[in-house]
C-alpha positions in Angstrom: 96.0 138.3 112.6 96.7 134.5 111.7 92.9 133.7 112.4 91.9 136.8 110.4 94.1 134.7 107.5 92.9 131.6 108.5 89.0 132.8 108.2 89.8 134.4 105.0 91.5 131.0 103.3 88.8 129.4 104.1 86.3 131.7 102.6 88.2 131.8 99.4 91.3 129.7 98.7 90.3 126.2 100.4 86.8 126.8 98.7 84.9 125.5 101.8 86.5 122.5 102.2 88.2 123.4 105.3 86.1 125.6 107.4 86.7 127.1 110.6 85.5 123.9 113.2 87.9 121.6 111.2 91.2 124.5 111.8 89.7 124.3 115.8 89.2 121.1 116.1 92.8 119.9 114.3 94.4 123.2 116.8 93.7 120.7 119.7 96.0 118.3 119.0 98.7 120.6 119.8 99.8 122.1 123.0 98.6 125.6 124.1 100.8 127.5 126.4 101.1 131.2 128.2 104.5 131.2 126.6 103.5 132.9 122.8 107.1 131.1 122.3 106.3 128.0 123.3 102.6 127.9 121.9 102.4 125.0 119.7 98.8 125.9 118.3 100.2 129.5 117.3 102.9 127.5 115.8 100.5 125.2 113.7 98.6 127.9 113.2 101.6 129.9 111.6 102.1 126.7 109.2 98.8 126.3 108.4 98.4 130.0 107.4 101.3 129.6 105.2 100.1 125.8 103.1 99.7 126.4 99.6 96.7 124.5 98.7 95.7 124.1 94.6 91.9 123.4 94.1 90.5 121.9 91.0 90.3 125.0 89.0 93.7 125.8 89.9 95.1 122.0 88.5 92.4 122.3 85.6 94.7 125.7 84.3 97.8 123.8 85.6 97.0 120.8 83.3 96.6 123.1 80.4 99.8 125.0 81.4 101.5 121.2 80.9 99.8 120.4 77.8 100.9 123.6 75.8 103.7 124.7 77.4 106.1 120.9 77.9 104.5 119.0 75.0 102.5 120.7 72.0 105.3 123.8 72.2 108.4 121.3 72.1 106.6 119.3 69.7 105.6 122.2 67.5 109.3 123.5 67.6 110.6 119.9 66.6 108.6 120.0 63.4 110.0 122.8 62.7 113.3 122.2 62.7 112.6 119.0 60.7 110.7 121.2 57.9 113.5 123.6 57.6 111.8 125.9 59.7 109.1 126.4 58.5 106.4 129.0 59.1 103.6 127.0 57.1 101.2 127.0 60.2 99.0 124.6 57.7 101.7 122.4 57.9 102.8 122.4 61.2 99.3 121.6 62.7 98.6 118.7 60.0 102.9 117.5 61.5 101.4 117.9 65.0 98.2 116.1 64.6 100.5 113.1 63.1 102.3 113.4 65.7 99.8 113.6 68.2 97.8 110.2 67.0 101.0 108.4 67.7 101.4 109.1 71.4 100.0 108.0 74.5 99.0 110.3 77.8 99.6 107.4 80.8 99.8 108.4 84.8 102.5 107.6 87.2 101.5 105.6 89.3 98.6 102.4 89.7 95.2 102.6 88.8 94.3 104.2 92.4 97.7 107.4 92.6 96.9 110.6 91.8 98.7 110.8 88.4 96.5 108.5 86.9 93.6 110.4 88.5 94.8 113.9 86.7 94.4 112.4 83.3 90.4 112.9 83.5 91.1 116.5 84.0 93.8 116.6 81.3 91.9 114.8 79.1 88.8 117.3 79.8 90.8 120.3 79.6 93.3 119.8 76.2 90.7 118.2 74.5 92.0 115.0 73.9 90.2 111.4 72.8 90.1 109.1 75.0 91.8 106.6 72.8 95.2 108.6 73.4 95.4 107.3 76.9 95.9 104.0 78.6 97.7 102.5 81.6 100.8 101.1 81.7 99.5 97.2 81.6 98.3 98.6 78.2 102.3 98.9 76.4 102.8 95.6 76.5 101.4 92.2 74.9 102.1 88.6 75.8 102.6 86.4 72.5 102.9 82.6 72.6 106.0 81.9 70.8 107.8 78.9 70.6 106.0 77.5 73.7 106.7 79.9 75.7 104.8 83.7 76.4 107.2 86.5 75.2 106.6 90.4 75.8 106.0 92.5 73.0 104.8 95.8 71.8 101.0 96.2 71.4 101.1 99.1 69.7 104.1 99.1 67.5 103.0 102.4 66.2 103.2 104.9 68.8 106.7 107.1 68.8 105.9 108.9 72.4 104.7 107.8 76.0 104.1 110.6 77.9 103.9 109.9 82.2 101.9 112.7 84.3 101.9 113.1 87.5 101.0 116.0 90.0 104.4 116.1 92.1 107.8 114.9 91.9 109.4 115.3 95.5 112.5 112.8 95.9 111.8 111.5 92.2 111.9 107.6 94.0 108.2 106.7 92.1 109.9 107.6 88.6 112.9 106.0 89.3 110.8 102.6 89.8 108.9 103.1 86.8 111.9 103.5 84.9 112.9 100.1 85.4 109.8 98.1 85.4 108.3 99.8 82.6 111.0 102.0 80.8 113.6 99.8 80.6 111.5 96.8 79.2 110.1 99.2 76.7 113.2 100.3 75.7 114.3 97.1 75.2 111.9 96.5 72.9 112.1 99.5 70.9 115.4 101.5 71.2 114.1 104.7 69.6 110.5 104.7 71.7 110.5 108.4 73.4 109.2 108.6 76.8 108.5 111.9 78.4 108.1 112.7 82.4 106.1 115.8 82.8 104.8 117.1 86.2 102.9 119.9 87.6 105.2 120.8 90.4 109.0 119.1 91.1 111.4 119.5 93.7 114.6 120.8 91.7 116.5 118.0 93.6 114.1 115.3 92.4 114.0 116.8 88.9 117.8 116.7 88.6 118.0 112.9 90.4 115.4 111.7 87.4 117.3 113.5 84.9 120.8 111.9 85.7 118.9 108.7 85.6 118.8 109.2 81.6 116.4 107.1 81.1 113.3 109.8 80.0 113.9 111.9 77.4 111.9 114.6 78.6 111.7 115.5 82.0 110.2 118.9 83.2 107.9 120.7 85.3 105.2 123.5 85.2 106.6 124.8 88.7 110.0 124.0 90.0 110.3 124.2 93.6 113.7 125.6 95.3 115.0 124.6 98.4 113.2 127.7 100.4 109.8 125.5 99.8 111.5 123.2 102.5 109.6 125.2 104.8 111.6 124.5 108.0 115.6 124.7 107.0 117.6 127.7 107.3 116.7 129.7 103.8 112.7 129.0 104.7 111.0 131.3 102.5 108.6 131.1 105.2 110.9 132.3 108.1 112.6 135.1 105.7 109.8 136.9 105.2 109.3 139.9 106.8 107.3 140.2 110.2 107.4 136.7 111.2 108.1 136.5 115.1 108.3 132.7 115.3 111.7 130.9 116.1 112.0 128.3 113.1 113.7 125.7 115.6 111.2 125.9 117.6 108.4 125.1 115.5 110.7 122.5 113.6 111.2 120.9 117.0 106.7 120.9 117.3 107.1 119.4 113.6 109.5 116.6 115.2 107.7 115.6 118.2 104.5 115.5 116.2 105.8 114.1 113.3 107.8 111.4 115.1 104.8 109.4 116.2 102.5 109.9 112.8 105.2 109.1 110.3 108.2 107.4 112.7 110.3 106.8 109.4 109.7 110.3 108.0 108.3 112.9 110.7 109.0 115.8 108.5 107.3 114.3 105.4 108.6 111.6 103.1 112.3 111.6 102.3 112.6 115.0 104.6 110.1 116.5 102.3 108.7 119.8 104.5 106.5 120.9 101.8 103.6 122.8 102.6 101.5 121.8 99.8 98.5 120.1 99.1 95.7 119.5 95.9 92.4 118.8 95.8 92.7 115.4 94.6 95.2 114.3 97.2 97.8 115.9 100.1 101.6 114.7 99.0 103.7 112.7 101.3 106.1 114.8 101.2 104.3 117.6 103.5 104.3 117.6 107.0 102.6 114.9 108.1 100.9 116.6 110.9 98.3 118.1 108.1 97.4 114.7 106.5 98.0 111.7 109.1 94.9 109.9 110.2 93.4 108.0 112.9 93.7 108.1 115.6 95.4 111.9 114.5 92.9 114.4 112.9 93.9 115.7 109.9 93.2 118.8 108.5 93.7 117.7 105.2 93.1 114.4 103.6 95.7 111.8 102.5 94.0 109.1 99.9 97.1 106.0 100.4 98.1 104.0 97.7 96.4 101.5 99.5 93.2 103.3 99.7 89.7 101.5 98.3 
């Protein structure tokens, strides 16, 4: 039955990225056994047929989702409110467009993340210019002044920063950027808004960023509960219906693997256990038995921060 699912993923849902001799040949790593309990390729093979994996069409529509649904709508309802809401639709698109002109679309992350990578998409997708997007080295401006270089502004115009980024797991990467670049900003211009919209957050790294107060937006297409940590207790996984294998067990396979790909983090960064993955990148925050390399065999890819 779990090959059946396997075959059929991917036929369809890994769009033939992953095809059957990269499932076999990533199966070997593990330990077969005569024991269906104790079978850790049945056990990979049960996580593997249960990784939720978002190709580029999927992210295209999830882009779109963010654009309309956690900026132009909140936007749209803002003007409003400041036109004593109004139902002039005339009006409102002319406020938007204003509003529009004076913000900037940026990535979390350096030049090489996948944040910054999702902004071609977005870009593509909403219909955007080019010229309403930049990276972060872009905010600021050194001036010579009084001898000495001081940090200011470069566009003094723009009202709203807007971060993207394709998952917030712990919320540790926005944390960072809120004090090397928020804070700074801020500084600099106490009513600048800065936004921190994602495609999919962890609700506990959604609620860490918001108690940081330092974004005044922060929201996700898709929040993810605590059953999307795929080997605790309330597993959505494990809870559904028909599934013989022991969760200890297989968190135990998850462990011993884990333990020698990612020492620090065997269950994915910061105790992650997602089983998620796009096609730009795989997350830390999954397992890393599905995206640690050499001399392990991944069966799906991990581009590092590091990565040429």
């Amino acid at each position: 039955m779990l090959l059946k699912k396997i075959k059929q993923l991917t036929e369809t849902a890994w769009y033939g990225k992953i095809l059957e001799p990269d499932v076999r040949q990533w199966l070997e790593q593990f330990e077969a056994s005569a024991n269906v309990d104790d079978d850790e390729q049945l056990q990979a093979l049960f996580l593997l047929s249960n990784f939720v994996y978002f190709g580029q069409r999927e992210i295209r529509e999830l882009l779109r989702s963010l654009y309309r649904d956690l900026y132009k709508t909140p936007a749209l309802h803002s003007i409003r409110r400041a036109h004593g809401d109004t139902k002039d639709i005339g009006l409102l698109n002319r406020e938007f467009d204003v509003h529009l002109q004076k913000t900037r679309f940026l990535g979390m992350g350096n030049p090489s993340e996948s944040g910054v990578h999702l902004l071609y998409y977005f870009r593509q997708e909403n219909k955007l210019h080019s010229s309403q997007f930049i990276n972060t080295y872009q905010i600021f401006v050194r001036d010579p002044a009084g001898g000495a270089a001081t940090m200011r502004i470069r566009d003094p115009a723009i009202t709203d920063y807007v971060f993207i980024d394709d998952l917030c797991g712990s919320g540790t990467q926005a944390d960072e950027y809120s004090q090397d670049i928020i804070d700074p900003l801020r500084a600099l211009n106490s009513t600048v808004k800065v936004h921190y919209l994602v495609l999919f957050a962890t609700q506990h790294g959604l609620e860490f960023i918001k108690q940081l107060k330092r974004y005044d937006t922060v929201a996700a297409v898709y929040e993810l509960d605590d059953s999307f940590k795929a080997l605790e207790a309330n597993s959505r996984i494990f809870n559904a219906a028909n599934v013989d294998f022991d969760r200890e067990k297989v968190k135990a396979t998850c462990q011993k693997y884990g333990s020698q790909l990612w020492p620090q983090y065997p269950l994915g960064y910061k105790d992650g256990q997602l089983l998620i993955g796009f096609n730009h990148n795989t997350p830390d925050n999954t397992l890393p038995l599905f995206w640690a390399d050499a001399p392990w065999r991944p069966i799906f890819k991990r581009y590092h921060k590091n990565a040429s």
